[in-house]
C-alpha positions as CSV (number, residue, x, y, z in Angstrom):
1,X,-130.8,-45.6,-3.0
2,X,-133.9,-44.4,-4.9
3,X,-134.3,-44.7,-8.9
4,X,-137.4,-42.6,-9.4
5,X,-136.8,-42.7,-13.0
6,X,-137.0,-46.3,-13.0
7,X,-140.5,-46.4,-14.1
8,X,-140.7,-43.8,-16.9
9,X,-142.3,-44.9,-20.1
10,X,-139.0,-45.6,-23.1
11,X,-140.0,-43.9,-26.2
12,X,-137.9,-45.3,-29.5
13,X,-136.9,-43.0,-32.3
14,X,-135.5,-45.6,-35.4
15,X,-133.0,-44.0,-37.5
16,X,-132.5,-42.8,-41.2
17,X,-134.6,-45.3,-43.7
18,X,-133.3,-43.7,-47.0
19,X,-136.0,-43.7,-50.0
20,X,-139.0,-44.8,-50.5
21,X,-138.4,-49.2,-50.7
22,X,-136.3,-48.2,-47.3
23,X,-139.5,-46.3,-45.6
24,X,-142.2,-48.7,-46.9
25,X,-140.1,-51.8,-45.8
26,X,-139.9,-50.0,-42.1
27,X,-143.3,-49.0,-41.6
28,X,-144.5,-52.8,-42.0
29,X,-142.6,-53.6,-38.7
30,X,-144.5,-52.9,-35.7
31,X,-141.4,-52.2,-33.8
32,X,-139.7,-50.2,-36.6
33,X,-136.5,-53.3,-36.4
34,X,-135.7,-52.7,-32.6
35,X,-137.3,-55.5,-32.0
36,X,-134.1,-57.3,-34.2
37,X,-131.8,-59.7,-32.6
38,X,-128.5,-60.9,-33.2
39,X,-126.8,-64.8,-33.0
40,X,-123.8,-63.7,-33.6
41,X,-120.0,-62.7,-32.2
42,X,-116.6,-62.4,-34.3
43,X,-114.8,-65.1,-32.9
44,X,-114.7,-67.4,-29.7
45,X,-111.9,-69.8,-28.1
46,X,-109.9,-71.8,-30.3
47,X,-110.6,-68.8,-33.2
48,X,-113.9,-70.6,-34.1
49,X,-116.5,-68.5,-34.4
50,X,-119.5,-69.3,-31.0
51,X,-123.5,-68.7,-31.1
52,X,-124.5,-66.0,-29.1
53,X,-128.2,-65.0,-28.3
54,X,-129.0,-61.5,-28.1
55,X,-132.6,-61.0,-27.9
56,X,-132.6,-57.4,-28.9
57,X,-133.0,-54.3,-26.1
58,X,-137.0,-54.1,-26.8
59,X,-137.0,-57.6,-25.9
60,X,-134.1,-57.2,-23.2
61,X,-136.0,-54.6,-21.1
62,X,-139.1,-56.0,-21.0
63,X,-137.7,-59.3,-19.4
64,X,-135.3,-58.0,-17.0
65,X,-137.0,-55.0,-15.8
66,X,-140.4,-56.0,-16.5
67,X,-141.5,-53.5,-19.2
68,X,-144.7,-53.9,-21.1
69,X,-144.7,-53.2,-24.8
70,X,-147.3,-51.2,-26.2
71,X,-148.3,-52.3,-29.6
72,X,-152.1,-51.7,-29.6
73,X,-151.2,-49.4,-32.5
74,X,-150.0,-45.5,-32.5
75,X,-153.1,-44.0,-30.3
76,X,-154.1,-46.7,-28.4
77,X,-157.6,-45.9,-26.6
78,X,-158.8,-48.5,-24.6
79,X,-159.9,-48.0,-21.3
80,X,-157.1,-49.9,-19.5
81,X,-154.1,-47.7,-19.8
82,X,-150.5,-49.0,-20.1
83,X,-148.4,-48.8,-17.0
84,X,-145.8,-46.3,-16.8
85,X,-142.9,-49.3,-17.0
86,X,-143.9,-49.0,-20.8
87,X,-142.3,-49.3,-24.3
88,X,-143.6,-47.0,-27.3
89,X,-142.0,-46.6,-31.0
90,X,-142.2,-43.3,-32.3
91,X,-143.9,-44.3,-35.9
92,X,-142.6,-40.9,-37.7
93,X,-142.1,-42.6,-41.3
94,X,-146.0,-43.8,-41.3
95,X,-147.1,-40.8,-42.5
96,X,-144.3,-41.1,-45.7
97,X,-145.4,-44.0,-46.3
98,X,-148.0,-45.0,-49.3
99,X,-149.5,-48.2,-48.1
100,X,-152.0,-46.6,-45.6
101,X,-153.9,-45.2,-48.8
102,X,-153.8,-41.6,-48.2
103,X,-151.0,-39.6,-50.0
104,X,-147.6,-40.0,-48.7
105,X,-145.8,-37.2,-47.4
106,X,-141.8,-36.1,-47.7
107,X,-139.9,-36.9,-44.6
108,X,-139.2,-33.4,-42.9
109,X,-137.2,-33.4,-39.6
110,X,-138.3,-30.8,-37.6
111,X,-142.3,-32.2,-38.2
112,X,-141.1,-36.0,-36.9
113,X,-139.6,-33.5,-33.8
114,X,-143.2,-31.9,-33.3
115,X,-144.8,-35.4,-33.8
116,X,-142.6,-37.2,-31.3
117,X,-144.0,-34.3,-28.9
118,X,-147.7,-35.5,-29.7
119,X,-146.6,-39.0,-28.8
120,X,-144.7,-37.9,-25.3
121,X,-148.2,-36.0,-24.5
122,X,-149.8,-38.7,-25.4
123,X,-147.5,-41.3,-23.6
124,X,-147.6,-39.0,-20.4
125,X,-151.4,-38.6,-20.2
126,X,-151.9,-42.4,-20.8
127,X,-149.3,-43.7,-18.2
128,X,-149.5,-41.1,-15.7
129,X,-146.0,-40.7,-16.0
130,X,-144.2,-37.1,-15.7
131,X,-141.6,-38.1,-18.4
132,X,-140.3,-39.9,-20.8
133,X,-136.8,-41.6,-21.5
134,X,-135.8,-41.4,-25.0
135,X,-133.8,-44.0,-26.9
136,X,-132.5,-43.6,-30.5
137,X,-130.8,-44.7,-33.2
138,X,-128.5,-42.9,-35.8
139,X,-130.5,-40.3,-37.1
140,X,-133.3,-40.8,-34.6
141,X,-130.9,-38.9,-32.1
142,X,-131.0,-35.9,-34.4
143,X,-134.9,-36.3,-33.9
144,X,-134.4,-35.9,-30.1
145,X,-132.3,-33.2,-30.1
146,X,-134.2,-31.2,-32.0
147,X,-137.1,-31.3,-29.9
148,X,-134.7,-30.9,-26.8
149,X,-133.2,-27.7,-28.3
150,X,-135.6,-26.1,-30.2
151,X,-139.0,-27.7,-30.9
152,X,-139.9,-27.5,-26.7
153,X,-138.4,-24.4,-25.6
154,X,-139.5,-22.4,-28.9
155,X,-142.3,-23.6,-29.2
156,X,-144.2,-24.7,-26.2
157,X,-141.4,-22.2,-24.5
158,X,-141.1,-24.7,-21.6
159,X,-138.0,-26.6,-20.4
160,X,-137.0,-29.7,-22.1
161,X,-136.8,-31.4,-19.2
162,X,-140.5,-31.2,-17.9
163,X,-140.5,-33.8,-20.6
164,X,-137.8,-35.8,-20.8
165,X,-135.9,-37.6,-18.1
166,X,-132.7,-39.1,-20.4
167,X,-131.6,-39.7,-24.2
168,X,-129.3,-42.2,-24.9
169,X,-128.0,-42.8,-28.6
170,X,-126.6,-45.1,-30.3
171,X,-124.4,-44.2,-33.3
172,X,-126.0,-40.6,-33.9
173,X,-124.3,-38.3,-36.4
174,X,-124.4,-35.8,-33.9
175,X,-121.9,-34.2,-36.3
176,X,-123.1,-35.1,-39.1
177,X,-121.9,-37.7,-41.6
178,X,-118.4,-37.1,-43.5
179,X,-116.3,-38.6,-45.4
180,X,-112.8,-39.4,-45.4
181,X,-112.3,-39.3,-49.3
182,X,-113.6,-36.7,-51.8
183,X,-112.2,-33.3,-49.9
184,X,-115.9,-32.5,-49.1
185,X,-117.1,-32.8,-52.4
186,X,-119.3,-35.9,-51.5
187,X,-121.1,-34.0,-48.3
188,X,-121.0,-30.9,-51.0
189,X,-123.0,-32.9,-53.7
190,X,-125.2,-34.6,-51.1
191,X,-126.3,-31.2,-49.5
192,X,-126.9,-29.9,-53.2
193,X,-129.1,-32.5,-54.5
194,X,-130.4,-33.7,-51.4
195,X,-131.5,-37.0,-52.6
196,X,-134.1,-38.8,-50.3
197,X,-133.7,-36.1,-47.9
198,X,-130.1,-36.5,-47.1
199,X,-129.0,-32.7,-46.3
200,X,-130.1,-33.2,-42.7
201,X,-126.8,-34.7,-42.3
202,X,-124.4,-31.6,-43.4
203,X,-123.8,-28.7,-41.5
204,X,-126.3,-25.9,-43.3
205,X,-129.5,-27.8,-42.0
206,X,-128.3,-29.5,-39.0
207,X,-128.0,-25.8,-37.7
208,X,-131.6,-24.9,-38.9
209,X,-133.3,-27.6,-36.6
210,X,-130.6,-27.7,-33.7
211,X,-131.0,-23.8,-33.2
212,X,-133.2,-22.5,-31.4
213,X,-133.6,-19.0,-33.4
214,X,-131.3,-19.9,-36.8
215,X,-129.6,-16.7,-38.6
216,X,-131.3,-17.1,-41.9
217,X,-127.6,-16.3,-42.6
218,X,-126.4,-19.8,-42.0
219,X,-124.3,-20.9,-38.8
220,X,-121.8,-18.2,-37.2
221,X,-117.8,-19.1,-37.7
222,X,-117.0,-21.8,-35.2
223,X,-120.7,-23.1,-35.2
224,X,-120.3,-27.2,-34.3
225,X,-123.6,-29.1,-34.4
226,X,-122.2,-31.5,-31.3
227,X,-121.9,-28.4,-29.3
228,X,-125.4,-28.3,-27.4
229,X,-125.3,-23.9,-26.7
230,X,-128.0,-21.3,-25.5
231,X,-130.2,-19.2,-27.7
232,X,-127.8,-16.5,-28.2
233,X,-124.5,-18.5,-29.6
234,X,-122.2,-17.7,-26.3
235,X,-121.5,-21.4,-25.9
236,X,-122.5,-21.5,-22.5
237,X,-123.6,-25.3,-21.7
238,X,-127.1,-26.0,-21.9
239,X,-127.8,-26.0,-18.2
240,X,-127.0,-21.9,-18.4
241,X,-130.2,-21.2,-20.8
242,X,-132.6,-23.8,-19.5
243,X,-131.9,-26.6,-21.9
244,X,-131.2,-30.3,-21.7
245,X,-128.4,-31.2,-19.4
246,X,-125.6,-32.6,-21.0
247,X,-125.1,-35.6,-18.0
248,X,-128.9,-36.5,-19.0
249,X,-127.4,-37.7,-22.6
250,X,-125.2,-40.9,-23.4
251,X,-123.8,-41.4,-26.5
252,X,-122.9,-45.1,-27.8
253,X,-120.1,-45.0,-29.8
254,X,-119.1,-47.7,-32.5
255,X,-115.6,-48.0,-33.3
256,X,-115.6,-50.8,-36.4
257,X,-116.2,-50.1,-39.4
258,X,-115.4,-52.9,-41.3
259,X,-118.7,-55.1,-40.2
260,X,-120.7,-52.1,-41.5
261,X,-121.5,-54.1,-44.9
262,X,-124.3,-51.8,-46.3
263,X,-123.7,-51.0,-50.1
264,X,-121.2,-53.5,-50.1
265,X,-119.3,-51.8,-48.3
266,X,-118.8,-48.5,-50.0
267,X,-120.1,-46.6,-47.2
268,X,-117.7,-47.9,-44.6
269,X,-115.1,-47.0,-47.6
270,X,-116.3,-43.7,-47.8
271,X,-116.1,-42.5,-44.4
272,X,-112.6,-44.2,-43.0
273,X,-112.0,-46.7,-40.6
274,X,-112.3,-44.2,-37.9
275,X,-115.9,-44.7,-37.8
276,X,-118.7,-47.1,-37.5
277,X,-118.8,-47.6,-41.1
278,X,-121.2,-44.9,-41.7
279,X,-120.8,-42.0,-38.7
280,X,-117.0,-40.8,-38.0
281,X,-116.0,-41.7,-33.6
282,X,-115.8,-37.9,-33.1
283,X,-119.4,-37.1,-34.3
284,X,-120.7,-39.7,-32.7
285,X,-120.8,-37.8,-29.7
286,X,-122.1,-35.0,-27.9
287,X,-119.4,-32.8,-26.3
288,X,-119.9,-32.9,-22.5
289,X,-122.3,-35.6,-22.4
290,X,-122.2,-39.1,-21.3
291,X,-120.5,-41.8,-23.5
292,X,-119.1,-45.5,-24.5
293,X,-116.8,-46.7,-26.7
294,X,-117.4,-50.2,-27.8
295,X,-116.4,-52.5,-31.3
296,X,-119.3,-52.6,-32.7
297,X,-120.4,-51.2,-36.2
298,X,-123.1,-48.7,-37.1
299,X,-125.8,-51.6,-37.5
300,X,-126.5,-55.0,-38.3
301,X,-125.5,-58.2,-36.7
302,X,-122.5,-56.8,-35.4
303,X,-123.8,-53.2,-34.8
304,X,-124.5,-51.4,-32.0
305,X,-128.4,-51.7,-31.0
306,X,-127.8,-55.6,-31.1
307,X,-124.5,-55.4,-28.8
308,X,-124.8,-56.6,-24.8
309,X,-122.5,-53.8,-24.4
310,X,-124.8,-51.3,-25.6
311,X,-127.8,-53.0,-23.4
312,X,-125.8,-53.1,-20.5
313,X,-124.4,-49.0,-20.6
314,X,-128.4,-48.5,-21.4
315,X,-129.7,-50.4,-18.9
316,X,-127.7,-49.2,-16.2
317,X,-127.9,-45.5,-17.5
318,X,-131.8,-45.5,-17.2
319,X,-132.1,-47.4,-14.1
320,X,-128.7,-47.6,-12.2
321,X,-128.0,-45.8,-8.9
322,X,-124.7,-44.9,-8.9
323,X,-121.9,-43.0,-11.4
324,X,-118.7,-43.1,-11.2
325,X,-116.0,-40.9,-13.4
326,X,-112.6,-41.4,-12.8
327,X,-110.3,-38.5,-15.0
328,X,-106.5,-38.3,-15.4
329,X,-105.3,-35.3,-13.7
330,X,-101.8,-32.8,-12.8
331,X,-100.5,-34.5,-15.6
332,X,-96.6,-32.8,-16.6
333,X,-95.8,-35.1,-19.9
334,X,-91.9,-35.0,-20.9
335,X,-90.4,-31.9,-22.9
336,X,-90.0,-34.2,-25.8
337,X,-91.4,-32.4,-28.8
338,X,-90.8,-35.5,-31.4
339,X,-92.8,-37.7,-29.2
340,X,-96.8,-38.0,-28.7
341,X,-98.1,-40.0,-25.6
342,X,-101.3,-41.7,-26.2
343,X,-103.9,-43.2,-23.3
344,X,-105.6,-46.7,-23.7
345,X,-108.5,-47.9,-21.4
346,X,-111.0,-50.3,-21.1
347,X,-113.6,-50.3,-18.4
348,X,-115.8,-53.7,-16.9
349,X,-118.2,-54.1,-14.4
350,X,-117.8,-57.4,-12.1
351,X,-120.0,-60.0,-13.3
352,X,-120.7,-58.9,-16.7
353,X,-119.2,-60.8,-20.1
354,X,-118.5,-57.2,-21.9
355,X,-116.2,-54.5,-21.6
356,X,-118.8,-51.5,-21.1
357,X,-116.0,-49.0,-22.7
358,X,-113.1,-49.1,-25.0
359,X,-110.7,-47.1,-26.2
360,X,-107.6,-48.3,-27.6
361,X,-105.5,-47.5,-30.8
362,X,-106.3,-50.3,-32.8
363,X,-109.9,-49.1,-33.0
364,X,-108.2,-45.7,-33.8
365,X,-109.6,-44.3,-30.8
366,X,-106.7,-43.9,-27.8
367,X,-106.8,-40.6,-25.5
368,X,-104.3,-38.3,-27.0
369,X,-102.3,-37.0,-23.8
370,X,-100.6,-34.6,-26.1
371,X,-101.5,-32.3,-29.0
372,X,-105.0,-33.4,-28.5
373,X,-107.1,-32.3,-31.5
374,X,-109.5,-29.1,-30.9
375,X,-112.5,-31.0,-30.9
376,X,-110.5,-33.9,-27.8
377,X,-109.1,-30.1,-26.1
378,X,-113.7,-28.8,-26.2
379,X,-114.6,-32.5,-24.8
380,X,-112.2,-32.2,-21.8
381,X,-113.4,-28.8,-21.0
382,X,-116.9,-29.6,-20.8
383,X,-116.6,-32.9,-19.1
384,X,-113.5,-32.9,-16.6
385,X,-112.4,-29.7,-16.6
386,X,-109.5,-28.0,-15.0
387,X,-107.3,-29.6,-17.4
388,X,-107.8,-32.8,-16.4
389,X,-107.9,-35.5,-18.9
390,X,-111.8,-37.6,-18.7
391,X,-111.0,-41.7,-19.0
392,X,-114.4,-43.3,-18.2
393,X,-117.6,-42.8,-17.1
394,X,-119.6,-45.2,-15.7
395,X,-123.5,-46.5,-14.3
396,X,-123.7,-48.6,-11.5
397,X,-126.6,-50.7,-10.2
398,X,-126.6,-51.7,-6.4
399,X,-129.6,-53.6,-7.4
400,X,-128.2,-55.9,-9.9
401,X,-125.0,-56.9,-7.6
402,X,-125.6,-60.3,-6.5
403,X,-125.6,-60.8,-2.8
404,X,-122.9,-62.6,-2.1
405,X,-120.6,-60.3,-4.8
406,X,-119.4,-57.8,-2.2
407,X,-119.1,-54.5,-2.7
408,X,-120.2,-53.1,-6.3
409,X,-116.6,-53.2,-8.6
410,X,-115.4,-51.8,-12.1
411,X,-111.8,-52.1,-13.1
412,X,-110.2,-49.4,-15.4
413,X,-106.9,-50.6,-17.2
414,X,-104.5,-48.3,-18.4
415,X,-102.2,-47.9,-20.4
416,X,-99.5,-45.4,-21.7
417,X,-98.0,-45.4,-25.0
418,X,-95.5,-43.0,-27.0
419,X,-95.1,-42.5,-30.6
420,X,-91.5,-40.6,-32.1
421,X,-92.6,-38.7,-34.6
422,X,-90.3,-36.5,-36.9
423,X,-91.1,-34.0,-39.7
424,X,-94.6,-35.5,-39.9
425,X,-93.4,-39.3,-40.4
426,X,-93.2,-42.3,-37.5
427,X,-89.5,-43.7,-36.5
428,X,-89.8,-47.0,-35.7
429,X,-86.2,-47.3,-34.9
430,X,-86.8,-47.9,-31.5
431,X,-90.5,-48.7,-31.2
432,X,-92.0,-51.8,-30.0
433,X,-95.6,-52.4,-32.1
434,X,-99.0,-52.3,-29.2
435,X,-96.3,-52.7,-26.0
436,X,-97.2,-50.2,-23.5
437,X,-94.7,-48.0,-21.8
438,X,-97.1,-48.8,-18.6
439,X,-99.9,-50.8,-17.9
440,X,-102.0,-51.5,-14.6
441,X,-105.1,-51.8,-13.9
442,X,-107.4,-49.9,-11.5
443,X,-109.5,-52.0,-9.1
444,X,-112.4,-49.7,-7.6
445,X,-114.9,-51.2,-5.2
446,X,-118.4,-49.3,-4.2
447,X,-120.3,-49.1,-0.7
448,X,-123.5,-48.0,-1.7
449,X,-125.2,-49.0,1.8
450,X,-124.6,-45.8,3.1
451,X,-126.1,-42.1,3.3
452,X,-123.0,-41.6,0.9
453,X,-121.2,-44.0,-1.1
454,X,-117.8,-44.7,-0.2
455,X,-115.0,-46.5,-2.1
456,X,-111.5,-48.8,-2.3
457,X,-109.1,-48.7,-4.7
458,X,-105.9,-50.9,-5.7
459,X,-103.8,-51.1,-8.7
460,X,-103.5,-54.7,-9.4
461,X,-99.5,-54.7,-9.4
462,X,-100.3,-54.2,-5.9
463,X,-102.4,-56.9,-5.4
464,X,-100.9,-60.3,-4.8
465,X,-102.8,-62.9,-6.4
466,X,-106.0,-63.3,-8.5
467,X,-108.5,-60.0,-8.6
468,X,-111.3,-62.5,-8.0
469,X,-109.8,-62.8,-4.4
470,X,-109.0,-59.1,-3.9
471,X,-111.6,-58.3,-0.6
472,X,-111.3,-54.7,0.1
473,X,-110.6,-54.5,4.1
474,X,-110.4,-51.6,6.1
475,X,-111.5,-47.9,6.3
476,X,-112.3,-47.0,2.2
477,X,-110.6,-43.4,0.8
478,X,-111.2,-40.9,2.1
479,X,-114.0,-38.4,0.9
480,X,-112.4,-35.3,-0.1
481,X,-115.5,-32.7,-0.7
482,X,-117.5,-34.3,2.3
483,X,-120.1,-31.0,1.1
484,X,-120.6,-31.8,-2.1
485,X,-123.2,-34.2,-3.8
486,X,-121.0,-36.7,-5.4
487,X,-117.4,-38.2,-3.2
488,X,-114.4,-38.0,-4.3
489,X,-110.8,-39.1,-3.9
490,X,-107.4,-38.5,-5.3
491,X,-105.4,-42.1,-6.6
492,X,-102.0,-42.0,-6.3
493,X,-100.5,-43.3,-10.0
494,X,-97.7,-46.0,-9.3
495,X,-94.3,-44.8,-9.1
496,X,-93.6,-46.2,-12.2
497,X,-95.1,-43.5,-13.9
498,X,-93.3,-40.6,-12.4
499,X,-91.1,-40.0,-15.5
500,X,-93.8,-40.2,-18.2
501,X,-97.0,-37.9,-16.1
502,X,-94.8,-36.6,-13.9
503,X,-95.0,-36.8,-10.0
504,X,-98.6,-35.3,-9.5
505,X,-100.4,-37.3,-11.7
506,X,-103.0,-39.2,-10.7
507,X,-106.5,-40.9,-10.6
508,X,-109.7,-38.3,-9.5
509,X,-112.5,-40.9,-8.9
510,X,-115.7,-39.9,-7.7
511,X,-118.9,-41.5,-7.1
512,X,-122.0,-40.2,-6.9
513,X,-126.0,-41.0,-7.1
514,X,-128.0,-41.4,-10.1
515,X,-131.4,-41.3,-10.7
């Protein structure tokens, strides 16, 4: 299969650098710190803690898919141009910045938006290249999507995507930064005062620069900023009104806060342990689009931009072939009102040494099967629909499956788990801590040699011996929508879960191309 977008130019957008000592200390790094490594993991066999090389995504991509990294300065103009396969840092904070002897401007959003634009012109005239990919951290998402949404259309009254070809974030607020403590007088304060420009993260001016045409009013009743909606507030997706398409964004979730050490910790404090330490799991994400879950913090060390699992969901997003959702669906949960059933899962790719996704209760991030909150009940809607209840999304590369591998394979576990919950309060009478009510695990296998991929699938209680040995033989499942773009199949669940999903439950899996 083709990857056409293979060889688009990677644009960088840094995140939020606070005050002043913040922006001066970032604009003396050529890279703006994603060039910044990591030789570290939490803990290794025996509980002692192992060195572990990660040589930063910059870095990462121009070794493995033989990107170049332009750093001939913001405009380069020599008469060699850069290749398309090309790296670029958005330098937005330069011009905030006092050390280049002119007089240092206040950091505005919507103007690092417009300047970004200069630099994709630029970028696209240089290279050759049609578009861009964008890539962004924290706040630098907030960047992107307002050029996506309002800065492009509005303005140049075009379609984002004669631009852009894919953004994929890592920790954005894409709901803005809240906190756990306080009852919203911190975010009240901060939105008051706005010290070193921090209002971008509450709702009032998120909505002024993610809206195409803003009510000088303020945002209508119901107004989300992870909700990407047309011009005219209907809350049709984006696709409807011309805008970015929601499956051309990924969002990289952090779901540990405690490695998030920044003011010593008060921040992580601040805004609960349902976070990364700085941006809560739930507006981490854009509803409908793309995304991972992985244990990693908001930065740092430990934090997301210097994790393999958020190189390897970026790397295949920008240059795999193939994706693959599988979604829980004709689920019937027992008529037990005291009791709440929860989903765990965890994704890997054969032949990687990382989980690409994880969501499990410990990290305070399980699927709620029932009374899912509103925001869970809006994600479902715009991924899976129908009811259906989204698990994992994954990108596959055909090209990075080593010959003798076999077909392309991801495993999914699952597992089920039930709470008893009365007037409010937990019984643990008769509950056993993290033991699952059922657990399996999934074993998919890809044919991507084909006009259309085609796929296996075994639950490993099924499987006698080791996975590793597990050769899918025979005709693969059937293709259920032979007319559509993507296939698709229906996986039966195992018996076993009859009583807790009921007797139609089961797997939807389907696989189509990318790129």
């Amino acid at each position: 299969m083709s990857t056409p977008s293979a060889g688009l130019p990677i644009i960088y957008v840094r995140g939020y650098a606070g005050g002043t000592p913040g922006i001066e200390k970032a604009v003396t790094d050529p890279f703006y710190g994603f060039n910044q490594g990591s030789t570290h993991v939490r803990v290794g066999r025996q509980d002692n803690p192992v060195l572990y090389q990660f040589e930063s995504p910059l870095l990462r991509l121009h070794l493995d898919e033989g990107y170049h990294i332009v750093v001939e300065g913001p405009r380069p103009e020599k008469t060699e141009a850069p290749p398309p396969e090309s790296i670029w840092i958005h330098r937005f904070y330069d011009v905030c910045s006092g050390t280049w002897g002119g007089q240092a401007q206040a950091f505005d959003l919507e103007s690092a938006a417009r300047d970004l634009l200069e630099l994709i012109d630029h970028v696209r005239e240089r290279t050759g290249a049609r578009r861009v990919n964008l890539v962004a951290h924290s706040m630098g998402g907030l960047i992107c999507r307002c050029l996506l949404q309002k800065i492009i259309p509005v303005e140049r009254g075009e379609r984002a995507t004669e631009y852009v070809s894919k953004l994929f974030t890592y920790g954005t607020p894409h709901g803005g930064i809240t906190f756990a403590v306080g009852f919203g007088v911190p975010e009240a304060l901060r939105d008051l005062f706005n010290i070193n420009g921090s209002d971008i993260f509450g709702p009032e001016r998120m909505y002024q620069y993610l809206t195409p045409h803003p009510d000088p009013d303020g945002p209508p009743d119901g107004w989300r900023a992870v909700d990407i909606t047309d011009d005219d507030g209907s809350g049709e997706p984006a696709e409807a009104a011309g805008r970015f398409p929601l499956d051309r964004v990924f969002c990289m979730i952090g779901t540990n806060s405690r490695d998030y050490d920044v003011g010593h910790g008060i921040s992580a404090e601040a805004v609960g342990p349902r976070s990364d330490g700085l941006v809560q799991i739930e507006n981490a994400q854009v509803t409908g689009a793309n995304r991972a879950f992985a244990y990693r913090s908001h930065s740092g060390c430990y934090g997301l931009v210097n994790s393999e699992e958020g190189y390897q969901n970026l790397r295949r997003f920008l240059f795999g072939d193939l994706k693959a959702a599988t979604d829980l669906v004709g689920v019937r949960l027992p008529a037990e009102e005291e009791v709440t059933w929860q989903a765990e899962v965890r994704l890997t790719v054969r032949g990687l040494p990382v989980l690409m996704h994880e969501r499990v209760a410990p990290h305070w991030c399980p699927i709620q099967l029932s009374d899912p909150t509103e925001a869970s009940r809006r994600a479902r809607a715009a991924t899976a629909g129908d009811g259906a209840v989204p698990l994992a999304t994954t990108f596959l590369s055909s090209r990075l499956r080593r010959r003798d591998a076999g077909p392309l394979r991801f495993v999914l576990d699952l597992n089920l788990l039930s709470l008893r919950q009365t007037h409010g309060l937990f019984g643990f009478g008769d509950h056993l801590e993290q033991t699952a009510d059922f657990a399996d695990t999934l074993i998919v296998d890809v044919d991507a040699g084909g006009p259309r991929p085609a796929a296996w699938a075994h639950w490993n209680s099924e499987v006698p011996g080791a996975i590793r040995d597990l050769h899918p033989t025979g005709d693969p499942l059937p293709d259920e929508d032979p007319q559509a773009a993507s296939w698709l199949a229906h996986i039966p669940l195992p018996a076993t879960t009859r009583p807790i999903l009921g007797p139609d439950a089961r797997i939807r899996l389907s696989v189509g191309p990318w790129n």
